[in-house]
mmCIF file of the N, C-alpha and C atoms, coordinates in Angstrom:
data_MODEL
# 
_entry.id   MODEL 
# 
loop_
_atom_site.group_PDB 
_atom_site.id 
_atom_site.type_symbol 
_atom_site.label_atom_id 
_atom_site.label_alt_id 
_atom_site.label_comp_id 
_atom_site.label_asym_id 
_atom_site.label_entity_id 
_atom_site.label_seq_id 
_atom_site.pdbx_PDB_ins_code 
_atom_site.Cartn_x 
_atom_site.Cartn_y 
_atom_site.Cartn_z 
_atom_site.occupancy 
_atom_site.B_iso_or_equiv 
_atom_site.pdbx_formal_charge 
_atom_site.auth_seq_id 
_atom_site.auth_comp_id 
_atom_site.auth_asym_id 
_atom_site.auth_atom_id 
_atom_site.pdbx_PDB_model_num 
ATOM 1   N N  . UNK A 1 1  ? 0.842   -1.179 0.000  1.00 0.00 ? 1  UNK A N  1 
ATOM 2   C CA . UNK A 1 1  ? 0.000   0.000  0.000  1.00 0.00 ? 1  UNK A CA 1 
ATOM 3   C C  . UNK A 1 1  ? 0.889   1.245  0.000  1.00 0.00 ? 1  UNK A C  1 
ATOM 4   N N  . UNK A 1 2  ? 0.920   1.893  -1.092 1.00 0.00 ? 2  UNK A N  1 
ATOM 5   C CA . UNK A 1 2  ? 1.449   3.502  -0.858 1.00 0.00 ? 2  UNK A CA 1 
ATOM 6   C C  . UNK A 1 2  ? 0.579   4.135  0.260  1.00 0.00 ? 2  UNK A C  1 
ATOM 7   N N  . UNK A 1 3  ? 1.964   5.071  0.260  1.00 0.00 ? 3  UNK A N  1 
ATOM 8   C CA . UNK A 1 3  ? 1.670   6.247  1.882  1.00 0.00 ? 3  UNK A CA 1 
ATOM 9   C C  . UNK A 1 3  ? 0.888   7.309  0.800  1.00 0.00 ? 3  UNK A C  1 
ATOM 10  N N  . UNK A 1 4  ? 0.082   8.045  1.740  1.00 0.00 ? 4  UNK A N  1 
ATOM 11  C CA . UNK A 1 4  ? -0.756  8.844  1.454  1.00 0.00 ? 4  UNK A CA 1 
ATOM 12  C C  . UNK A 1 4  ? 0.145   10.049 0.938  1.00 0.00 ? 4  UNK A C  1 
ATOM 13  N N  . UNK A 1 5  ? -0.025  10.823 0.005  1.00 0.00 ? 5  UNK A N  1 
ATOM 14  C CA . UNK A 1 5  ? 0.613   12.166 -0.439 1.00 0.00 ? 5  UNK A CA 1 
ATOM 15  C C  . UNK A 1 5  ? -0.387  13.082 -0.923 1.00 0.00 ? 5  UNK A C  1 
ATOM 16  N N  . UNK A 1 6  ? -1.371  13.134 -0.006 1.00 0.00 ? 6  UNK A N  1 
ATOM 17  C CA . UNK A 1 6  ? -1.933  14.603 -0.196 1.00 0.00 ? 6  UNK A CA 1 
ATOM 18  C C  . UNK A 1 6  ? -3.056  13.906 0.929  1.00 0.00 ? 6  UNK A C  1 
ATOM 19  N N  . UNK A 1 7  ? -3.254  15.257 2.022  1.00 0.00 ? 7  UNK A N  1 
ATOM 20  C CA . UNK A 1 7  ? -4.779  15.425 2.528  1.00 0.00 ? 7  UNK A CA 1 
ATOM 21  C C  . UNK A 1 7  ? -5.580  17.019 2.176  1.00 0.00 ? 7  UNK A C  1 
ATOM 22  N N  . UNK A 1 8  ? -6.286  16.616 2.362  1.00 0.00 ? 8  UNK A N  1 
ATOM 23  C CA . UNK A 1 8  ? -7.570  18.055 2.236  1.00 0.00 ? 8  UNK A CA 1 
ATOM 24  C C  . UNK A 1 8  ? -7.939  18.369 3.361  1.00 0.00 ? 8  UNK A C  1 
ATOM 25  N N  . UNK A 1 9  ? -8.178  19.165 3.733  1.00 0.00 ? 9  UNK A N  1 
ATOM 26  C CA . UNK A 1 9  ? -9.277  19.527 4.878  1.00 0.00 ? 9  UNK A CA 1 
ATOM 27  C C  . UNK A 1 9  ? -9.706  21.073 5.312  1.00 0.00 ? 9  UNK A C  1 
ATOM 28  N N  . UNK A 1 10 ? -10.500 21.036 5.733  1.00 0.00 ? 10 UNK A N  1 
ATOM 29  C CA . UNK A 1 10 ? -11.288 22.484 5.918  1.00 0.00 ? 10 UNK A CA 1 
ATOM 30  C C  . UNK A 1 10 ? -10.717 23.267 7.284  1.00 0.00 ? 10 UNK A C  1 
ATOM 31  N N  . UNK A 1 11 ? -10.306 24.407 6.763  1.00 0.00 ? 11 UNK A N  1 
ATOM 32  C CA . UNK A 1 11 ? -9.985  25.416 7.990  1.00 0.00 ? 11 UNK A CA 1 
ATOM 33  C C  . UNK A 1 11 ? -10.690 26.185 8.253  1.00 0.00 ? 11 UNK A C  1 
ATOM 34  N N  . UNK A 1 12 ? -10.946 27.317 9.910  1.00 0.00 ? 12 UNK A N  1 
ATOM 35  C CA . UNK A 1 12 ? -11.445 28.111 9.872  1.00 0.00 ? 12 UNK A CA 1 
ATOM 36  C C  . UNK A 1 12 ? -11.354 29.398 8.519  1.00 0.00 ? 12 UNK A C  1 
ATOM 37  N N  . UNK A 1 13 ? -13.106 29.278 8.547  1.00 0.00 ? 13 UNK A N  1 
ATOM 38  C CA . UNK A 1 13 ? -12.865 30.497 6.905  1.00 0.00 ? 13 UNK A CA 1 
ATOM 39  C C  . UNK A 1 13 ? -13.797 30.018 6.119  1.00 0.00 ? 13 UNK A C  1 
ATOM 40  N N  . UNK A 1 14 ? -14.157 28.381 6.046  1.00 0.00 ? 14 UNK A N  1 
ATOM 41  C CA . UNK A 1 14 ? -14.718 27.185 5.478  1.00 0.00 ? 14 UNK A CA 1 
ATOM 42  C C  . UNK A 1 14 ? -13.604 26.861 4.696  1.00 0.00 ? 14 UNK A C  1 
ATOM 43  N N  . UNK A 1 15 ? -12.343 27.654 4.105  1.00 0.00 ? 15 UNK A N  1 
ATOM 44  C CA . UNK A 1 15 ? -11.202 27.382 3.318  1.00 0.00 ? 15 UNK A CA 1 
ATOM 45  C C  . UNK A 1 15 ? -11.083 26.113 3.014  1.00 0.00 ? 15 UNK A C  1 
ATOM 46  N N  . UNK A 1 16 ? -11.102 25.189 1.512  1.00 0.00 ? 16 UNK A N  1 
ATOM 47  C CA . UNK A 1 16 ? -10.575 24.117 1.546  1.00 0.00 ? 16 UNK A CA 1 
ATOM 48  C C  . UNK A 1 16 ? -8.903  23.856 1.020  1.00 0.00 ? 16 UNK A C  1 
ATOM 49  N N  . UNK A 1 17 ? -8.292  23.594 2.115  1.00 0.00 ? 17 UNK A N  1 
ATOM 50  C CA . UNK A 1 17 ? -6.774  23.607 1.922  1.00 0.00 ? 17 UNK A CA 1 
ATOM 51  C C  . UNK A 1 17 ? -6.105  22.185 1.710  1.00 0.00 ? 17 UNK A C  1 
ATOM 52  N N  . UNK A 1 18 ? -5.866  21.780 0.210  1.00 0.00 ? 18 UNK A N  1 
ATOM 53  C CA . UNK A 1 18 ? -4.885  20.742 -0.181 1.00 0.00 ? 18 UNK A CA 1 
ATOM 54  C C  . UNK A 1 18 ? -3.603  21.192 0.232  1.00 0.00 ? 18 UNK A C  1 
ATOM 55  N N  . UNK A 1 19 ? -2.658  20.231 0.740  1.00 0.00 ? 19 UNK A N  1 
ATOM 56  C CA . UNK A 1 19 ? -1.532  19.855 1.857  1.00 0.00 ? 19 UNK A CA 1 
ATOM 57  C C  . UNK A 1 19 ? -1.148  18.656 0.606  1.00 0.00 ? 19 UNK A C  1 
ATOM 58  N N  . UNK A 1 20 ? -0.245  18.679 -0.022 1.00 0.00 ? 20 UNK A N  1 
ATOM 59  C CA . UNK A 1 20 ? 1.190   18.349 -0.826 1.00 0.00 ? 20 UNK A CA 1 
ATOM 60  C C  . UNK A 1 20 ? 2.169   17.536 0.540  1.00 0.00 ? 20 UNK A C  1 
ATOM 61  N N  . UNK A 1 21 ? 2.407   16.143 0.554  1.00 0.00 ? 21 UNK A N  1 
ATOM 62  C CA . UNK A 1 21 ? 3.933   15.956 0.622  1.00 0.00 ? 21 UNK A CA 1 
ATOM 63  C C  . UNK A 1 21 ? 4.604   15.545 0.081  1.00 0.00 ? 21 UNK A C  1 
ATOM 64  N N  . UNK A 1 22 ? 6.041   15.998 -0.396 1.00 0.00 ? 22 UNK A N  1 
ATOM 65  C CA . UNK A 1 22 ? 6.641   15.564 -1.201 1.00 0.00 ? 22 UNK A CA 1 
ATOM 66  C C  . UNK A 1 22 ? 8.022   15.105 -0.933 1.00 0.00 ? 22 UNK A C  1 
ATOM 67  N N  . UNK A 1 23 ? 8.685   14.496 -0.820 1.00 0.00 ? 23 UNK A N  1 
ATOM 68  C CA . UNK A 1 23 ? 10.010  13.615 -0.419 1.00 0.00 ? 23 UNK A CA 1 
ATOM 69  C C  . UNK A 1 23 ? 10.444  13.962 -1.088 1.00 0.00 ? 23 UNK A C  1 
ATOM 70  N N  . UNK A 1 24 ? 11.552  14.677 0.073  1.00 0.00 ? 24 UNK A N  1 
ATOM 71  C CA . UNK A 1 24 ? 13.456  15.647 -0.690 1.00 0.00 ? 24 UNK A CA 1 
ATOM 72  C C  . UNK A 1 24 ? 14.063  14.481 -0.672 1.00 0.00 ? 24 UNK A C  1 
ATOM 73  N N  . UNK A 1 25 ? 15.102  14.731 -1.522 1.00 0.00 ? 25 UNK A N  1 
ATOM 74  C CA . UNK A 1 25 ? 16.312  13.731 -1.769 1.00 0.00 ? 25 UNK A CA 1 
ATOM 75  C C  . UNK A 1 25 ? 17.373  13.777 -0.329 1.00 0.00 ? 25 UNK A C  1 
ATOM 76  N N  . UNK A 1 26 ? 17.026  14.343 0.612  1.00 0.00 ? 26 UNK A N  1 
ATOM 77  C CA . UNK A 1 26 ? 17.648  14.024 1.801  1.00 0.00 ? 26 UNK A CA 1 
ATOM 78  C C  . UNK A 1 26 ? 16.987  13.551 2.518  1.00 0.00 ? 26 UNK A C  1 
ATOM 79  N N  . UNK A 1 27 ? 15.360  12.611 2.670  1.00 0.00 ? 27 UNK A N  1 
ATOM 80  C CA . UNK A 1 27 ? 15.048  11.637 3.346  1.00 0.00 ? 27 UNK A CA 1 
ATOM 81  C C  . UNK A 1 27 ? 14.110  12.699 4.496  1.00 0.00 ? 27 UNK A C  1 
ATOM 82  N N  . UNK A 1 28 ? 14.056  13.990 3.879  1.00 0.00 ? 28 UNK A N  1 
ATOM 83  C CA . UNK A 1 28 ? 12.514  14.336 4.758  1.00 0.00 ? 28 UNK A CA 1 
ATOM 84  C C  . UNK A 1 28 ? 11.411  14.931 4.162  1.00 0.00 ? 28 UNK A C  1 
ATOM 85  N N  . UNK A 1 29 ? 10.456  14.781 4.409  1.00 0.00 ? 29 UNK A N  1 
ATOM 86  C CA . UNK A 1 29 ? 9.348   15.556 3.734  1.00 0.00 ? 29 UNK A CA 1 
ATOM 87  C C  . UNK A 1 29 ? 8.951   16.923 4.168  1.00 0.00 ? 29 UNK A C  1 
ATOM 88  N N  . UNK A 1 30 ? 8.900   17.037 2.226  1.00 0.00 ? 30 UNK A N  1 
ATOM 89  C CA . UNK A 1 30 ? 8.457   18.708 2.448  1.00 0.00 ? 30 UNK A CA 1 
ATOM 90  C C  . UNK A 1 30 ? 7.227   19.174 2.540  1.00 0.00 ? 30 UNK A C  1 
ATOM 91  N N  . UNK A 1 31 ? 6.587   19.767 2.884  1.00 0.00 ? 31 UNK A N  1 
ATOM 92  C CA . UNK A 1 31 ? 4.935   19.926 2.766  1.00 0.00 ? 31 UNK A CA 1 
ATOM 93  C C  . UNK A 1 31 ? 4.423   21.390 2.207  1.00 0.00 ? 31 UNK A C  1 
ATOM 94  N N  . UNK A 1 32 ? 3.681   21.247 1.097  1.00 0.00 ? 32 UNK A N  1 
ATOM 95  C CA . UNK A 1 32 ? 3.442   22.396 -0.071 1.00 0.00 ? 32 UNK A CA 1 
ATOM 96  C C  . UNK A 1 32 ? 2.081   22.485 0.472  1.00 0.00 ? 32 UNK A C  1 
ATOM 97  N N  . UNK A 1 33 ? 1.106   23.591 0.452  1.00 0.00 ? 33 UNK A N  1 
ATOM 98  C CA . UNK A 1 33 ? -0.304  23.474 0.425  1.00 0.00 ? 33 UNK A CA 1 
ATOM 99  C C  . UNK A 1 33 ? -0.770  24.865 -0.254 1.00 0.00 ? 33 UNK A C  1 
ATOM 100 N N  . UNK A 1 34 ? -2.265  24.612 -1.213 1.00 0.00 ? 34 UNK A N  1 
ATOM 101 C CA . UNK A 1 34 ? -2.751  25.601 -1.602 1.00 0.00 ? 34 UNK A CA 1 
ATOM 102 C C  . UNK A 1 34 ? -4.257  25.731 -1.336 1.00 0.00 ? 34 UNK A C  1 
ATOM 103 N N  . UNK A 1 35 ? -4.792  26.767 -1.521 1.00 0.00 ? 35 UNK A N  1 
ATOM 104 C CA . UNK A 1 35 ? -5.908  26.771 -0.958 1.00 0.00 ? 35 UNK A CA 1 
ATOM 105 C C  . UNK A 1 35 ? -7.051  28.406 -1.925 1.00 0.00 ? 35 UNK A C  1 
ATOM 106 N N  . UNK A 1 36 ? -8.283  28.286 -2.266 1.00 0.00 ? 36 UNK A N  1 
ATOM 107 C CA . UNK A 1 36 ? -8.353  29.100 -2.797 1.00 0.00 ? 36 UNK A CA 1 
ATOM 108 C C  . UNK A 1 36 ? -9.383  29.990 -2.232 1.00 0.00 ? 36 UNK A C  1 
ATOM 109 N N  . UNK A 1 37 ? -8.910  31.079 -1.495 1.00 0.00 ? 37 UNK A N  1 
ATOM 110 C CA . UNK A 1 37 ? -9.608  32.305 -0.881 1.00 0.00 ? 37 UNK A CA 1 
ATOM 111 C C  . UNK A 1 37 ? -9.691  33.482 -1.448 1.00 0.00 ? 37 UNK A C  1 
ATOM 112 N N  . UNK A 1 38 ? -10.839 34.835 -1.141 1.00 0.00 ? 38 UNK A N  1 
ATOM 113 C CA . UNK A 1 38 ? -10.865 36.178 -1.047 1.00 0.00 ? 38 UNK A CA 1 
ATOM 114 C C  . UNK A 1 38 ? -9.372  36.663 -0.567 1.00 0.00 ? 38 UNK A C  1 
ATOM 115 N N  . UNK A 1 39 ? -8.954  37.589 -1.065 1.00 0.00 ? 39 UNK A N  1 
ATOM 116 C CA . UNK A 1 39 ? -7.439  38.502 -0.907 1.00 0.00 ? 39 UNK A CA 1 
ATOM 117 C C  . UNK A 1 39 ? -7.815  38.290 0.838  1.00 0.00 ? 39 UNK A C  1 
ATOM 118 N N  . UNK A 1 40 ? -8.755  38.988 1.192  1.00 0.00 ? 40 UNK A N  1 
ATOM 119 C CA . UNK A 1 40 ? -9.037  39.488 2.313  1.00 0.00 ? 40 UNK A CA 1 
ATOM 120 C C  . UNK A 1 40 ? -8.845  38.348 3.448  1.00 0.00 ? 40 UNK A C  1 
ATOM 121 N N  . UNK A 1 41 ? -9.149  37.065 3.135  1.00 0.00 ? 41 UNK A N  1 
ATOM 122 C CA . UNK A 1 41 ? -8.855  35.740 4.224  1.00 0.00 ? 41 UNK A CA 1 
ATOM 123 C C  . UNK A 1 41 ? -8.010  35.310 3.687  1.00 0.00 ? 41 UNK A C  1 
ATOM 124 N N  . UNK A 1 42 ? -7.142  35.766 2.791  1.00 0.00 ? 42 UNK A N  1 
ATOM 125 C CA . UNK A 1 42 ? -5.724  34.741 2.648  1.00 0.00 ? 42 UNK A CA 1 
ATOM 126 C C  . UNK A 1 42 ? -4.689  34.694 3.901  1.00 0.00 ? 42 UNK A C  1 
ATOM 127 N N  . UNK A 1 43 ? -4.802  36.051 4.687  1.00 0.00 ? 43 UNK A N  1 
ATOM 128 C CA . UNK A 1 43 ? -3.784  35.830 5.974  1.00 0.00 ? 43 UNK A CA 1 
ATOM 129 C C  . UNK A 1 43 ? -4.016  35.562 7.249  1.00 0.00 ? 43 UNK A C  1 
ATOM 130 N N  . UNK A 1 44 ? -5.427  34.688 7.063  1.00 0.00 ? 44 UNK A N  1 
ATOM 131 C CA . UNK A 1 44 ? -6.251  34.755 8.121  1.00 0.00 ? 44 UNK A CA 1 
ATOM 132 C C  . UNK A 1 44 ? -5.929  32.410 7.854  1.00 0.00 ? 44 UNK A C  1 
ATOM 133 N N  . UNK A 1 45 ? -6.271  32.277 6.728  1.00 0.00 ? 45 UNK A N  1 
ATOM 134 C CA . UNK A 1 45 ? -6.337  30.803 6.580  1.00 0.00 ? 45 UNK A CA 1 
ATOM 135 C C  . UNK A 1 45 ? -4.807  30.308 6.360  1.00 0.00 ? 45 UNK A C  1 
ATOM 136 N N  . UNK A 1 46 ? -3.805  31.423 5.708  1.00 0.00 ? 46 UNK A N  1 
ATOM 137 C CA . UNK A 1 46 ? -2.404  30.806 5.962  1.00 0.00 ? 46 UNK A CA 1 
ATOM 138 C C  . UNK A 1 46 ? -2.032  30.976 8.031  1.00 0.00 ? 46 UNK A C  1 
ATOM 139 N N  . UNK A 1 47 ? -2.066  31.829 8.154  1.00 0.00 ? 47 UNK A N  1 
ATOM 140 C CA . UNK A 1 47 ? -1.961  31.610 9.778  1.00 0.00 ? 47 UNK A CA 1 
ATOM 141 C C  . UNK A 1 47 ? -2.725  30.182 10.438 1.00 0.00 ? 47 UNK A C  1 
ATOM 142 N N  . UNK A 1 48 ? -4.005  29.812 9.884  1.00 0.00 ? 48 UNK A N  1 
ATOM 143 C CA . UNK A 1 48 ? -4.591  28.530 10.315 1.00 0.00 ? 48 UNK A CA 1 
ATOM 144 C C  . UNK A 1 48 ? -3.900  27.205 10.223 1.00 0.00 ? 48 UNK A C  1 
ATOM 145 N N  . UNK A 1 49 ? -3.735  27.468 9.067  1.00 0.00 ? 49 UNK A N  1 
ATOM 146 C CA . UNK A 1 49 ? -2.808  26.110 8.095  1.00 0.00 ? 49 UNK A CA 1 
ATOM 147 C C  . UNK A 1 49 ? -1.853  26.087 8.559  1.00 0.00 ? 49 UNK A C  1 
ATOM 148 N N  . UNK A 1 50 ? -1.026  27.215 9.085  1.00 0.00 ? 50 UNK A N  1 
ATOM 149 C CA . UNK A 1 50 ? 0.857   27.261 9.701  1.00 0.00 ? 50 UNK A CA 1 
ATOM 150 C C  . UNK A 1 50 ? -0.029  26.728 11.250 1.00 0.00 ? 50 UNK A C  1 
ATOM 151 N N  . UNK A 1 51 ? -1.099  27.067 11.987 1.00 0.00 ? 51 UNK A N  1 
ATOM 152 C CA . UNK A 1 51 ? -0.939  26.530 13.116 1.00 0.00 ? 51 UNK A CA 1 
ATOM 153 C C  . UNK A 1 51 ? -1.026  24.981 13.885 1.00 0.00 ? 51 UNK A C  1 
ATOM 154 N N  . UNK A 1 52 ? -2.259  24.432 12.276 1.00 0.00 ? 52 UNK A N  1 
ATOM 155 C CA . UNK A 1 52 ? -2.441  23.047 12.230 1.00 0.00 ? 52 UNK A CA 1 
ATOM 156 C C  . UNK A 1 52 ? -0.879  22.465 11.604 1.00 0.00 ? 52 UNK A C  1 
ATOM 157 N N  . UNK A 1 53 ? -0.302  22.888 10.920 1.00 0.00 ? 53 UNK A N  1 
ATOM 158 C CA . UNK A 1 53 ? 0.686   22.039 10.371 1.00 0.00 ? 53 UNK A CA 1 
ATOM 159 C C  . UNK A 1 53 ? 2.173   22.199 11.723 1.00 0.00 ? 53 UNK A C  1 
ATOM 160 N N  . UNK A 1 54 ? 2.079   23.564 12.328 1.00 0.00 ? 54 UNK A N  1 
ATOM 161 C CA . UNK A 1 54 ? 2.863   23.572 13.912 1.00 0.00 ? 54 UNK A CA 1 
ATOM 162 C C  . UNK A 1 54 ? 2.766   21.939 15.220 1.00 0.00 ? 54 UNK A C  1 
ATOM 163 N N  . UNK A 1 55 ? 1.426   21.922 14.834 1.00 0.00 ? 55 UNK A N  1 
ATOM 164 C CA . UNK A 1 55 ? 0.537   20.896 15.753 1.00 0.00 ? 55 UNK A CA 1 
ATOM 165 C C  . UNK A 1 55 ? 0.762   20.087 15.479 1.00 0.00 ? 55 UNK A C  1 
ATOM 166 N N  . UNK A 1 56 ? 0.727   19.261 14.088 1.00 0.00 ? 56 UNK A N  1 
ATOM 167 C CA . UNK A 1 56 ? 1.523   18.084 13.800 1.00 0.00 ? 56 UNK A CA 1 
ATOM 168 C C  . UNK A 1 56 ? 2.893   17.960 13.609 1.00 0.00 ? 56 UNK A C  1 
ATOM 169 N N  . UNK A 1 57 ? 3.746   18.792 13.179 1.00 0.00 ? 57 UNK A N  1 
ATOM 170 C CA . UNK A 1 57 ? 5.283   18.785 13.438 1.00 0.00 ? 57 UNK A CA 1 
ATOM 171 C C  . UNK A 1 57 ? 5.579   18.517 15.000 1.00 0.00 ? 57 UNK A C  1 
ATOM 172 N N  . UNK A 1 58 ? 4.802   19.028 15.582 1.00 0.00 ? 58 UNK A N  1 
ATOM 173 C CA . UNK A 1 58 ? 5.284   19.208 17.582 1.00 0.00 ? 58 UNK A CA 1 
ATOM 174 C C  . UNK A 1 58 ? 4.854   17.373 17.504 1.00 0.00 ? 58 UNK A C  1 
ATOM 175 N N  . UNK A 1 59 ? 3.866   16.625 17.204 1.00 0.00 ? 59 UNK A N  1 
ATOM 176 C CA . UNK A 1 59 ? 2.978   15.542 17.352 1.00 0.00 ? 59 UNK A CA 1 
ATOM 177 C C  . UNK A 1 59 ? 3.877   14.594 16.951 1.00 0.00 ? 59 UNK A C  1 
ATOM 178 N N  . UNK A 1 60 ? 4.776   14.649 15.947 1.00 0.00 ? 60 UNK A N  1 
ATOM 179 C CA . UNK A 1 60 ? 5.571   13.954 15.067 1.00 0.00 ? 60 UNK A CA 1 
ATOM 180 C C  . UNK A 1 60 ? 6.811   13.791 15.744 1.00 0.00 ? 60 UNK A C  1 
ATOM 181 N N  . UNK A 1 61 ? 7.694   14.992 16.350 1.00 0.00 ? 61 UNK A N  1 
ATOM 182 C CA . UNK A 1 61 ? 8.593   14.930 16.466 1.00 0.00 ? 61 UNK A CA 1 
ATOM 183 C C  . UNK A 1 61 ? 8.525   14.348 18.231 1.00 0.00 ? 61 UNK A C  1 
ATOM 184 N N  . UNK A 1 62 ? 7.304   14.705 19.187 1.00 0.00 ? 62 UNK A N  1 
ATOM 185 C CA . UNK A 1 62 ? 7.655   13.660 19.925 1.00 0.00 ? 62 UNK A CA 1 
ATOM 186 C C  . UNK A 1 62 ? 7.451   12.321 19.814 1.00 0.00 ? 62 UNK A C  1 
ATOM 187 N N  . UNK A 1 63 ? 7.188   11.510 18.748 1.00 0.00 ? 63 UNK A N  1 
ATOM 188 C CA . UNK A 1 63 ? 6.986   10.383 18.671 1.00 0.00 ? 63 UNK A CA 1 
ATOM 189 C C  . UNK A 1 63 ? 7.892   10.009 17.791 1.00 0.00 ? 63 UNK A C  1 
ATOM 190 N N  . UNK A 1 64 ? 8.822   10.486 17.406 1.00 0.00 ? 64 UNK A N  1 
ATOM 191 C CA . UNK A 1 64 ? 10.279  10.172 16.832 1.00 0.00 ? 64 UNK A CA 1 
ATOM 192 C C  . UNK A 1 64 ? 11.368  9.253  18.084 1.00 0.00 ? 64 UNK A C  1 
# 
């Protein structure tokens, strides 16, 4: 079974934000995401997305 390389999910905003991972040639993954908003909530749903993707980096790295 391949590993999953892409989730979706909804942020505050209703924003639907696709999340990209993509494996560097040095053995870690990078994570790309786009999402399509009003000018006006773009710095409102990238702050969301940096805080959910904070939450799983912290989640990850203590279970390393």
């Amino acid at each position: 079974m391949a590993e999953p390389g892409r989730l979706v999910m909804t942020v505050p905003g209703d924003a639907v934000t696709a999340i990209t991972l993509i494996s560097a040639p040095d053995g870690t993954t990078q994570i790309a995401y786009a999402f399509d908003v009003d000018e006006s909530m773009h710095d409102m749903v990238t702050g969301s997305v940096d805080e959910v993707l904070g939450r799983v980096a912290a989640v990850l790295a203590a279970s390393a």
